[in-house]
C-alpha positions as CSV (number, residue, x, y, z in Angstrom):
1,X,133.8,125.3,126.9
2,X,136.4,124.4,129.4
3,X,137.5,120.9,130.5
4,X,135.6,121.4,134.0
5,X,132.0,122.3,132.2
6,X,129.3,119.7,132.7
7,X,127.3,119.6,129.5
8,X,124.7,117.2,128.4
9,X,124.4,114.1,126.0
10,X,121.2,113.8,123.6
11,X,121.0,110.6,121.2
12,X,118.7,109.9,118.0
13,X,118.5,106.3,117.8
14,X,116.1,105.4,114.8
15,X,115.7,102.4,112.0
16,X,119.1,104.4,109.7
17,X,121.5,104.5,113.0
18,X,122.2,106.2,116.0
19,X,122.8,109.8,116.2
20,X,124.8,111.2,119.0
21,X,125.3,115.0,120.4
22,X,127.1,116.2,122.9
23,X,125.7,119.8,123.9
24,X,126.1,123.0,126.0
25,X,123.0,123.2,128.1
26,X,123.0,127.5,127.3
27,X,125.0,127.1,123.8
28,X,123.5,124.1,122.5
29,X,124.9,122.0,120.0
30,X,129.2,121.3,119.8
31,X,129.9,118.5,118.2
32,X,127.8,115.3,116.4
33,X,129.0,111.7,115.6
34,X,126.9,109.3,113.8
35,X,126.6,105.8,113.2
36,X,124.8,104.0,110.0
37,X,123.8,100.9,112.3
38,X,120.5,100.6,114.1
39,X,120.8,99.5,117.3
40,X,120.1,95.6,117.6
41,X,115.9,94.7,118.4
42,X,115.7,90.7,120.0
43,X,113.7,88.9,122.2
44,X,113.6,91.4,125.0
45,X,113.1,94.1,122.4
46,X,115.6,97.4,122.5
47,X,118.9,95.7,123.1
48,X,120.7,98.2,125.5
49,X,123.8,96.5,125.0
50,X,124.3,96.8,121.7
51,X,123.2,100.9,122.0
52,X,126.1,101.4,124.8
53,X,128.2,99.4,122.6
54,X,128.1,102.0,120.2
55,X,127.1,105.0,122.1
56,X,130.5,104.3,124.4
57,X,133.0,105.0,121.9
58,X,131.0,108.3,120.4
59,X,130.7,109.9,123.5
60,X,134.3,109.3,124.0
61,X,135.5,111.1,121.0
62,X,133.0,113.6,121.6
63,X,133.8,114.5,124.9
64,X,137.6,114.6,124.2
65,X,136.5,116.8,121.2
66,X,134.6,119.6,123.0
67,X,136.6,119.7,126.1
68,X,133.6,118.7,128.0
69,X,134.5,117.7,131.2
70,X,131.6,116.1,132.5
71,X,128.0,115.0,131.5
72,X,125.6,115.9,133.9
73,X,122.4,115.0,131.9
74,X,121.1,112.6,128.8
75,X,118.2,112.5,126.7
76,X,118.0,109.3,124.5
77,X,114.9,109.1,121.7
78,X,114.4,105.7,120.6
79,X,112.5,104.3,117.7
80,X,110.0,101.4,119.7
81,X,110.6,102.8,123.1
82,X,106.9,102.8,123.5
83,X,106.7,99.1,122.5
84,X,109.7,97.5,122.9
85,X,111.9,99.8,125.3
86,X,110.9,97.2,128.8
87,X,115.1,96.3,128.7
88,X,116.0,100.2,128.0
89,X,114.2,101.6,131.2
90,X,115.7,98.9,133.0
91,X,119.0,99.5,131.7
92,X,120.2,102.1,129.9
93,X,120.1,104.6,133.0
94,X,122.5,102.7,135.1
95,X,125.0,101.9,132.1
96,X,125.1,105.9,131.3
97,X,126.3,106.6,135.2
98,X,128.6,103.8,135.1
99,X,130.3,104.8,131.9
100,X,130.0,108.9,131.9
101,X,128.4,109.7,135.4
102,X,124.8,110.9,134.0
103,X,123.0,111.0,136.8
104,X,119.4,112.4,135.0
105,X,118.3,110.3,131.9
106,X,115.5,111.4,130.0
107,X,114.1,108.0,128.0
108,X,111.5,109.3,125.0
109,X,109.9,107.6,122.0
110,X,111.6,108.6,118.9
111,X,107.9,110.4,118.0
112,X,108.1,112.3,121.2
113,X,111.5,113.3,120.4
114,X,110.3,114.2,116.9
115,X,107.4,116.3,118.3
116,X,109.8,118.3,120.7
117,X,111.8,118.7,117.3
118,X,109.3,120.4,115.7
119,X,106.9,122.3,118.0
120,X,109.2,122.3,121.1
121,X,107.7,121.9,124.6
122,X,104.0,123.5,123.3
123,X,100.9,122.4,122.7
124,X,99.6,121.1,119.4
125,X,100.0,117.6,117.1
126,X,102.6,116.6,115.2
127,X,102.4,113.7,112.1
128,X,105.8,111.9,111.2
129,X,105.3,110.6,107.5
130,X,107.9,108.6,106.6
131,X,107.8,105.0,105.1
132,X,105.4,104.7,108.4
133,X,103.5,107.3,109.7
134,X,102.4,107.8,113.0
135,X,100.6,111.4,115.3
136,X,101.8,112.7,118.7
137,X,99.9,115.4,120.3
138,X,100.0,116.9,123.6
139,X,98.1,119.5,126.1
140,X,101.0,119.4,128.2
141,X,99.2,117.7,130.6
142,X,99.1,113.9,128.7
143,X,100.5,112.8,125.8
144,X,97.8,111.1,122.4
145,X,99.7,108.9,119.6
146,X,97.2,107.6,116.5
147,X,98.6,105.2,114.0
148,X,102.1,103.6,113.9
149,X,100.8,100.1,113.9
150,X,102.6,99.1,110.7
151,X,102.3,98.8,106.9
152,X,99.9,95.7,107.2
153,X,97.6,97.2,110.0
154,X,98.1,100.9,109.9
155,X,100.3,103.8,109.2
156,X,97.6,105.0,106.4
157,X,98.6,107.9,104.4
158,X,102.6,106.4,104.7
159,X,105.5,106.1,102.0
160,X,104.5,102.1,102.4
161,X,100.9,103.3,102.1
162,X,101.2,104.7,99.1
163,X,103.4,103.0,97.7
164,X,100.9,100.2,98.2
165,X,97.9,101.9,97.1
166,X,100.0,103.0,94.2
167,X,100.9,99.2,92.8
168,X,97.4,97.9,93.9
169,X,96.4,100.3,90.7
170,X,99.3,99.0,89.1
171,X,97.8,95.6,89.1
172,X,94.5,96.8,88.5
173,X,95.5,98.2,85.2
174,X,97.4,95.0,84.4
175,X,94.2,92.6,85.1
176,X,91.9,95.1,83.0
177,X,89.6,95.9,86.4
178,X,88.4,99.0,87.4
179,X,90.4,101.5,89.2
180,X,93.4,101.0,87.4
181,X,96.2,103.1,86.1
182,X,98.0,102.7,82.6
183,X,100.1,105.0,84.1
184,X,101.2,103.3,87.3
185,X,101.6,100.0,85.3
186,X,104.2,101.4,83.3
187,X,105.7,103.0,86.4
188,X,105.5,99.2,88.4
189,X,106.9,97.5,85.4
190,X,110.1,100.0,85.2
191,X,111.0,99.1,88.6
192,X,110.0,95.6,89.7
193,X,109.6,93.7,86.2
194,X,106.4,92.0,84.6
195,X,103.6,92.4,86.9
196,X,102.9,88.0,87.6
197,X,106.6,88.2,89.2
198,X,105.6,91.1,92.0
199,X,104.2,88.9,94.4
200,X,107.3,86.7,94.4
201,X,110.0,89.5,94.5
202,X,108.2,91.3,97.6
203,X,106.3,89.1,100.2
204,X,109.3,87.4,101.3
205,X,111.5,90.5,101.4
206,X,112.2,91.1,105.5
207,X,112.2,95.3,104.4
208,X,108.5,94.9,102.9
209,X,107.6,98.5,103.6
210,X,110.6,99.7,102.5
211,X,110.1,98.7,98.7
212,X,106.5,99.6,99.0
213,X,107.5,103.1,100.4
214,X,109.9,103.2,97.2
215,X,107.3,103.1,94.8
216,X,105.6,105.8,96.4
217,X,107.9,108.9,94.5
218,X,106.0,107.4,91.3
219,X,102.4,108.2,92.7
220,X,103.7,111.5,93.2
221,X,105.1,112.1,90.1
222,X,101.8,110.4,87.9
223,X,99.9,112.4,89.9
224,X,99.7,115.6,87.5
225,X,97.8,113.8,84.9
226,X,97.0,110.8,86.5
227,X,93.7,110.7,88.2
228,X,94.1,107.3,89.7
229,X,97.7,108.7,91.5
230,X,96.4,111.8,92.5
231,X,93.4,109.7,94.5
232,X,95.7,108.2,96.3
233,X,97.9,111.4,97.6
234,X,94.7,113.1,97.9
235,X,93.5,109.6,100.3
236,X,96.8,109.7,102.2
237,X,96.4,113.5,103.2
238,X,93.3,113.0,104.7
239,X,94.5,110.1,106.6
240,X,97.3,112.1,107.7
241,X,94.4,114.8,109.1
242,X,92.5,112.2,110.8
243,X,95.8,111.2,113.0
244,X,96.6,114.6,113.5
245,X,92.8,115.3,114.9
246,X,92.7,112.7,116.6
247,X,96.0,113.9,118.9
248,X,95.4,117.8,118.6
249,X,93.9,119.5,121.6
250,X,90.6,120.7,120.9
251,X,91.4,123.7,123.3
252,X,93.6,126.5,123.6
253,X,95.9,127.6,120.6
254,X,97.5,124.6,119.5
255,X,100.1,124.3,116.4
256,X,100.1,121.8,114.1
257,X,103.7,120.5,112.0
258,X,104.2,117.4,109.6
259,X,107.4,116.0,109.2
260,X,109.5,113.2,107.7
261,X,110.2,112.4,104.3
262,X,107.0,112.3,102.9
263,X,107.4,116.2,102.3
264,X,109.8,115.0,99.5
265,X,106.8,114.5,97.3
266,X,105.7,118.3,97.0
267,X,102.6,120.0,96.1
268,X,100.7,116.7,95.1
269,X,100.6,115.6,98.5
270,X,101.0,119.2,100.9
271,X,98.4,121.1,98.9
272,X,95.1,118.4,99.3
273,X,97.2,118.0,103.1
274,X,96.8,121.7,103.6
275,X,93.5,121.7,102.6
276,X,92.3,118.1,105.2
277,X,94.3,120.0,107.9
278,X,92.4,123.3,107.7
279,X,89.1,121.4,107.4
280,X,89.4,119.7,110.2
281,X,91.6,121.5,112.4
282,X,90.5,125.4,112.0
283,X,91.6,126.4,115.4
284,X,95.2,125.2,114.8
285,X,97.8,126.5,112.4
286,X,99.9,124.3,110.1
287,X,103.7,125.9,111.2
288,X,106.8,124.4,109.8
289,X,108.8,122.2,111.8
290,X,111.7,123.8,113.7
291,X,113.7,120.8,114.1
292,X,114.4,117.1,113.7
293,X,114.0,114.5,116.5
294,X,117.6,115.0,117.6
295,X,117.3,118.6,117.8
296,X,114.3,117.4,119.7
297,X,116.5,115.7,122.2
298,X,119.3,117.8,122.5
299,X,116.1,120.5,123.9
300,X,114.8,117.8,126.3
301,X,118.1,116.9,127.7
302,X,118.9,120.8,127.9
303,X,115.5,121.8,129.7
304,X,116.2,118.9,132.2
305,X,119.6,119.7,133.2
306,X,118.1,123.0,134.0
307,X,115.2,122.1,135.9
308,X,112.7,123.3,133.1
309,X,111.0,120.5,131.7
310,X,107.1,121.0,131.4
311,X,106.8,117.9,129.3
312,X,103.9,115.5,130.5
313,X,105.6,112.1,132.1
314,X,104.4,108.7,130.1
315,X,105.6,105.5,131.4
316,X,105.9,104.5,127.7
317,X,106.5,108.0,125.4
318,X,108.1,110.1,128.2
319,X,109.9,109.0,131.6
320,X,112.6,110.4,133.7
321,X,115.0,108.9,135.4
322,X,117.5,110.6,138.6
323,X,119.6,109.6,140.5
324,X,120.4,106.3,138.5
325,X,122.5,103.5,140.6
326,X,124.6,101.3,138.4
């Protein structure tokens, strides 16, 4: 690519860091930089300061790297755009022309960009299990999230989910009620200590879902010849099949993908998921997912820059801004 060659800028920004790309709208992918540190959530929610702070020097590199001469186009997927992202919108568009001259930003919810990831710009639903877990479907004419409200109201069927589900047995065991599992005990007791001490070592930890989602690779591995553990994976797949139903277009041929680390776990969680997803979506296929969410952005910033995107507009999952004064 020579130094006169516009390209385009797509950006991952999730709870582990930012990820950054710097792409050839017809080549794709040249060069990625990465940093470890989420970008900052306060009072007015997504801090765009803190994001160009970091972005700034990436792109820098990046650019220099490639020989890109100029950006002409961005697409930026943010974890809590759809919640928190008020200061982003307002923002972020204006810093990107000021710094690099983007002059078309393309503002997505890190689920969105996750969904692009996997499906690309096609109909269908796709469930990001993690240590939350949330469903984003489209008809290409509206975008559908269920879920993502949280490990103490939602995001059933997640690492922290299980994880819960998983020590709640634990204790069970431990207090001789029903529902218990020896099993899960002994697993509990390996990796927090005496059961009367859990309470104390969790509730006031800030990363609570976290060490609940860490327990969750023990369910998984009990769940051979543990009854108790293999209710609960069998549980969390079907409330992984109601989000996804609950998104997925009833019409028309839509696909179906789950991602996220969740898929870690194996056959004691995909084969009872395999089995909810056909039940209750016949009409659409489960297909594996064909990227990640920064794949997912480096294809929206690409289809924008050339005048393709047939992505629905949502003022809080999807929004495009052109033109953007500083």
């Amino acid at each position: 690519m020579t130094g006169t060659a516009a390209g385009v800028l797509a950006v991952d920004s999730g709870g582990s860091g930012l990820r950054v790309v710097v792409a050839d709208p017809e080549r794709g992918p040249l060069a990625q930089r990465e940093s470890r540190e989420p970008v900052h959530t306060g009072d007015r929610g997504i801090d765009p300061g803190h994001l160009m702070a970091q972005l700034v020097p990436m792109v820098r590199e990046l650019t220099a790297e490639t020989g890109v001469g100029a950006l002409s186009t961005a697409a930026v997927g943010a974890a809590g755009l759809a919640t928190l992202g008020d200061a982003l919108r307002a923002e972020l568009p204006g810093a990107l022309r000021r710094e690099f001259g983007i002059r078309s930003v393309a503002l997505a919810a890190d689920a969105v960009a996750g969904y692009v990831g996997a499906l690309g710009p096609c109909p269908g639903a796709v469930v990001a299990a993690g240590t939350g877990l949330i469903a984003v479907g489209t008809d290409l004419s509206r975008w559908r999230r269920a879920d993502g409200w949280g490990h103490l109201l939602g995001d059933c069927g997640s690492g922290a989910w299980i994880g819960r589900a998983g020590l709640e047995a634990a204790l069970r065991a431990y207090d001789g009620r029903p529902g218990g599992s020896a099993g899960l005990l002994a697993s509990a007791e390996e990796m927090f200590g005496p059961m009367p001490g859990l309470p104390g070592r969790l509730y006031p930890r800030p990363d609570r879902p976290a060490v609940l989602a860490s327990f969750a690779p023990q369910v998984a591995a009990r769940a051979d010849g543990d009854p108790v553990a293999a209710d609960i994976l069998r549980e969390a797949a079907r409330h992984m099949a109601e989000s996804a139903a609950a998104v997925c277009p009833a019409a028309g041929e839509p696909r179906v993908s789950v991602t996220g680390g969740l898929l870690k776990m194996g056959d004691p969680l995909l084969v009872p998921l395999r089995e909810e997803l056909a039940r209750r979506l016949p009409h659409a296929p489960l297909v594996a997912a064909a990227g990640d969410p920064l794949a997912g952005s480096v294809r929206i910033a690409g289809d924008l820059a050339a005048g393709a995107l047939t992505l629905p507009s949502d003022a809080a999952m999807l929004s495009v801004v052109t033109g953007a004064e500083g």
